[in-house]
N, C-alpha and C positions, 0 to 999 in steps of 0.2 A: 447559471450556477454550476460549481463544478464538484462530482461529487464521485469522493477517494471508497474505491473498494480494498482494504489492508487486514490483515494480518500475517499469518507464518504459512511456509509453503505447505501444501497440500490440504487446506482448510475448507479450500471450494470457493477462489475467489472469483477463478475464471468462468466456471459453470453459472453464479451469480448473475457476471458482466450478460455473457450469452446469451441467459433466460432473460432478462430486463432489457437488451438492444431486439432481442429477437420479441416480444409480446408489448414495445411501448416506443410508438414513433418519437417521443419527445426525449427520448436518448439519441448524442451523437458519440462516438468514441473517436480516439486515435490512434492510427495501428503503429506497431512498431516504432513506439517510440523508447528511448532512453533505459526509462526507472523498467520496463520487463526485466532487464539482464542485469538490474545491479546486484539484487542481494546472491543469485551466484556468482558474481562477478565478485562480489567483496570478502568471498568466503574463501576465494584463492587468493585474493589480495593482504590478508587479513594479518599472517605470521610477518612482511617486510611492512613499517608502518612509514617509511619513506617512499616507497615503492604505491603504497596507498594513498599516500597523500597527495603521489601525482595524479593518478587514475581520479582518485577521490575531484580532483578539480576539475577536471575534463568532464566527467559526469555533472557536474552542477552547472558548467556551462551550457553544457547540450542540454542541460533540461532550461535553464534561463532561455534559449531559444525559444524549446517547446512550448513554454509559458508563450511569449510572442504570437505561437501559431496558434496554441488555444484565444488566446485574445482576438485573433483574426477570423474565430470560428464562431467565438460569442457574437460578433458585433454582424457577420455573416446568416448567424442563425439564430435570431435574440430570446426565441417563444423556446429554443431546446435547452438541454441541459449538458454539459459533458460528462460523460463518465468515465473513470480512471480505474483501470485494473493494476490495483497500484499508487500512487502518488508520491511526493515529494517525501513524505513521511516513513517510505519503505527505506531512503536512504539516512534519516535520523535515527530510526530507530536499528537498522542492522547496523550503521556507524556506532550509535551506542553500545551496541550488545557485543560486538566485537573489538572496542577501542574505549568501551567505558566515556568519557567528557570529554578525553583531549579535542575534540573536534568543534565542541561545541562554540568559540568563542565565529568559528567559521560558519555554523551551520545558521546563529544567531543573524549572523549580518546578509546570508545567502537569502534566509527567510524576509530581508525587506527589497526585494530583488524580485518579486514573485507572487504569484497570487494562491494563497492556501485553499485548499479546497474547503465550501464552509459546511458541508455533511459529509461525515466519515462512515460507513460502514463498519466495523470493526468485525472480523470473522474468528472466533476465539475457540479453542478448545486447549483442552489438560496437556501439559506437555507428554505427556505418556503416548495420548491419542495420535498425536502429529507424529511422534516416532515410530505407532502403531503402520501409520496410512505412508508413511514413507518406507519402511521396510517393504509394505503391500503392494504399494506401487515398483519397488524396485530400484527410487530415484537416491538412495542414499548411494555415497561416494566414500568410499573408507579411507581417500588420501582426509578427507576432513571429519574423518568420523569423531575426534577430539573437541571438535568445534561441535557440529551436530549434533547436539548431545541434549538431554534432558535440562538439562542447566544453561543449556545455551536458547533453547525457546521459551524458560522462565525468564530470564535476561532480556530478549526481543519483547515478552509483554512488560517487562516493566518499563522500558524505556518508551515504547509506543504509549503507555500509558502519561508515561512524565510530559513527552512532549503535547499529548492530547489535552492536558492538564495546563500547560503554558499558552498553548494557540485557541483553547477556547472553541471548537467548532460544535456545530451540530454532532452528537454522536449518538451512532443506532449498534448497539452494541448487541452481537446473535453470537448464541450458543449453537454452535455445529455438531453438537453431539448428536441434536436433531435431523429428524432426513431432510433431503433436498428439497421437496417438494413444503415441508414444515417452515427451511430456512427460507424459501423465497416467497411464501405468502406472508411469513411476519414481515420480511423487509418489507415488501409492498404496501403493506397495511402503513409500518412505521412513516414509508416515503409521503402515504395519503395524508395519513396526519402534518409532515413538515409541507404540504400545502405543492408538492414535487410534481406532480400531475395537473396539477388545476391552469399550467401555459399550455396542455396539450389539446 
């Protein structure tokens, strides 16, 4: 089973991945792959939408690969589970939030190309809060500060919602406003119930 940990940056997906590969043998991950660097990748790409639209292919290749090697992982390791810090869905939904639909008739046909992850995480907070924890972190970039905007992480949840809405997956939807410790024992508890534990 493969299963997407998503939302907007700085929500705590990676601290998530960490706690759950570091506390549960029945997680394998993938380093370094692809979807890490799209959504800042797509936020420089985002004003030339020709210039994107090459970049934008090259990424859906390299992930069509990736898919490949998680297949290689499943059939190699069948009782685990993979987990994605990130998934296919991080490049739908910041394509949407930055390019609105035009992509979509691409993203449609990408999507039979590949194996969707069938439990999504979803890691959610108030677009205010994400602008909070990115000025606090430091990680905001002022060449896109127009982009990263309050409007532009309402934008990312609605489109992460539409296509969550068309693909149909398991989805464990967490309020981050909660602490860390709050947000990984709900997930855990959620994973027990999707029955996520019970090949370990």
């Amino acid at each position: 089973m493969r299963i997407g940990v998503e939302g907007a940056d700085g929500v705590g997906k990676t601290t998530l991945v960490n706690q759950l590969l570091r506390n549960y043998s029945v997680f394998e991950t993938v380093e370094d792959h692809p979807i890490d660097t799209f959504p800042n990748a797509v936020r420089s790409w985002w004003v030339d939408v020709e210039n994107y639209k090459t970049k934008f292919f090259l990424y859906l290749a390299e992930s069509i690969d990736l898919d490949r090697k998680y297949e290689r992982r499943e059939k190699k390791f069948p009782n685990k589970h993979i987990l994605l810090d990130r998934s296919v869905y991080s490049h739908f939904a910041y394509t949407g939030a930055c390019h609105e639909s035009r992509f979509d008739p691409f993203l449609y046909l990408f999507s039979g190309e590949i194996k969707m992850p069938q439990i999504i995480i979803y890691m959610n907070l108030s677009s205010i809060e994400i602008e909070n924890r990115l000025n606090a972190k430091g990680t905001r970039s002022g060449e896109y500060e127009s982009l990263e905007s309050i409007q532009f992480w309402e934008k990312l949840d609605y489109h992460y919602r539409r296509w969550f809405h068309y693909f149909k997956p398991i989805l464990i939807y967490v309020d981050c406003q909660k602490s860390i410790d709050e947000v990984y024992d709900f997930v855990v508890k959620e994973l027990q119930s999707a029955s996520v534990f019970h090949s370990s």
